[in-house]
C-alpha positions in Angstrom: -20.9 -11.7 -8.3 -19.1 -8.7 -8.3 -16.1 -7.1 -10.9 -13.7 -4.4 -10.9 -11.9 -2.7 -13.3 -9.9 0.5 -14.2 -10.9 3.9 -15.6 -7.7 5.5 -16.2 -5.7 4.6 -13.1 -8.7 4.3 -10.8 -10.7 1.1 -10.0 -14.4 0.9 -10.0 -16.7 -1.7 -9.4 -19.6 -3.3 -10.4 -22.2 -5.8 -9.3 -24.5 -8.1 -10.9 -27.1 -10.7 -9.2 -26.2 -13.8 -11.3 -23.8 -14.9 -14.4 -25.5 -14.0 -17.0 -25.7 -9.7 -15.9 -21.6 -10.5 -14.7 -21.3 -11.9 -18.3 -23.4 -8.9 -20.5 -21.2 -6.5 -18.0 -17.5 -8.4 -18.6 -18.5 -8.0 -22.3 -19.6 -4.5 -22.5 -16.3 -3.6 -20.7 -14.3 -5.4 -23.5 -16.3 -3.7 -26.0 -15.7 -0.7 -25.0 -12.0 -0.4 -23.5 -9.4 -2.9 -24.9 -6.9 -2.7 -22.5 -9.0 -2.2 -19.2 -7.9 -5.5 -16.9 -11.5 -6.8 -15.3 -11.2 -8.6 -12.2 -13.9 -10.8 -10.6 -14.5 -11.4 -7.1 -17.3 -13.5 -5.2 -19.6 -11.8 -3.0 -21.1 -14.2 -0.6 -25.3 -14.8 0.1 -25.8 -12.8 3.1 -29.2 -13.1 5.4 -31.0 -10.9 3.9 -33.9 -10.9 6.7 -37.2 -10.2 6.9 -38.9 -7.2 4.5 -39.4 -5.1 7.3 -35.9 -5.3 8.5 -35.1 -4.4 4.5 -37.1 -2.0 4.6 -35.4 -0.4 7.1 -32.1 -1.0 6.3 -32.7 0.1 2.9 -32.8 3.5 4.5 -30.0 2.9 6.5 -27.8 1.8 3.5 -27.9 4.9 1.8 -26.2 6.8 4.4 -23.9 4.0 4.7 -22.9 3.8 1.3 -22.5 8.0 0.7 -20.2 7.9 4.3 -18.0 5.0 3.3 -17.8 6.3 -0.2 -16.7 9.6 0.9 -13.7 7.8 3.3 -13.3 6.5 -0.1 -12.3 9.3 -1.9 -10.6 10.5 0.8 -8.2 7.9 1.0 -7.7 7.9 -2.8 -6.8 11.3 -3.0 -4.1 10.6 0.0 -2.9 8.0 -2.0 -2.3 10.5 -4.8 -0.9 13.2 -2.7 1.6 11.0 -1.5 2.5 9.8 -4.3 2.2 13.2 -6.4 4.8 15.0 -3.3 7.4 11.9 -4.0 6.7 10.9 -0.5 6.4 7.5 -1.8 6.6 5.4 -4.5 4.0 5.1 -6.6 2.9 0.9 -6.1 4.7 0.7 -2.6 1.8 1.5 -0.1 0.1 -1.5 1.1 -3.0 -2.5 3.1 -2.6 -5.0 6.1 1.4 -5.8 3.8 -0.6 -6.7 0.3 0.2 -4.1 -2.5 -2.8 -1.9 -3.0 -3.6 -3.0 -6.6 -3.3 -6.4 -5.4 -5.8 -6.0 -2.8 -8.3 -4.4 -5.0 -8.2 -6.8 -7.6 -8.2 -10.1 -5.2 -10.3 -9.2 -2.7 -12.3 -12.1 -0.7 -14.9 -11.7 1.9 -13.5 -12.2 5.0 -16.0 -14.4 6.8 -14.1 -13.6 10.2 -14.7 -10.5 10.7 -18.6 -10.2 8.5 -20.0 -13.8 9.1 -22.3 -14.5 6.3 -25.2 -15.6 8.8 -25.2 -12.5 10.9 -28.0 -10.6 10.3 -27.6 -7.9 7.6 -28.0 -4.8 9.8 -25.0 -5.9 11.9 -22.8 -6.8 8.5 -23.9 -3.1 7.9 -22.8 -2.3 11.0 -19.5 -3.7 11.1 -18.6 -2.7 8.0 -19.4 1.4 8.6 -17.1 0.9 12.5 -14.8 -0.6 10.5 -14.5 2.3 7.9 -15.3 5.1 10.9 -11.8 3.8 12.3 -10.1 4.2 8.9 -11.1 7.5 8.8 -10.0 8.5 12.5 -6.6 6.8 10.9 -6.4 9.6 8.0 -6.4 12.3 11.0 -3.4 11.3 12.5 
């Protein structure tokens, strides 16, 4: 399972194997910031594979996760300079016609286009062509 939440006006997220980590973490949260909204989302079992191709992927991942973090950022901060230059109003962007706050906090696996029984690598893969075309998509 999998929640999100807000720091300020950004999201971040957070992950946890099982109910009882997603429960100790939905707690802490409260504890600690009384008017942070927490939103939980499901995460679906992927193949895993077998521990070599884990093994392997785990080095894959990293690079992965540092390149589709960094698209990331980059989008966030175009968010903000639009929004900062009155180029929009803030709230009215959209991805695929839901409201970005709404996407974040209701997002669902979409089995379409990352079956769950695909092998990992290829989930992996997906996801990062996926994110590579969202970048060219800044450039323009």
């Amino acid at each position: 399972a999998a929640a999100q939440s807000y720091a300020g006006d950004r999201p971040w997220d957070a992950s946890a194997p099982n109910l009882p980590p997603l429960l100790w973490l939905q707690d802490a949260i409260s504890r600690h910031s009384f008017d942070t909204p927490l939103c939980q989302f499901t995460v679906p079992d992927l193949r895993p594979g077998t521990l070599d191709s884990l093994l392997t992927l785990s080095e894959d991942l990293v690079k992965s996760n540092i390149f589709i973090e960094g698209v990331s950022h980059k989008i966030r901060r175009q968010i903000e300079d639009l929004e900062r230059a009155g180029g929009v109003e803030p709230g009215t962007l959209n991805v695929d016609g839901i409201p970005v706050d709404r996407y974040l906090t209701r997002f669902m696996w979409d089995e379409g286009k990352y079956p769950v029984n695909a092998p990992l690598k290829e989930t992996v893969a997906s996801i990062q062509s996926q994110v590579t075309k969202i970048e060219d998509l800044l450039f323009l």
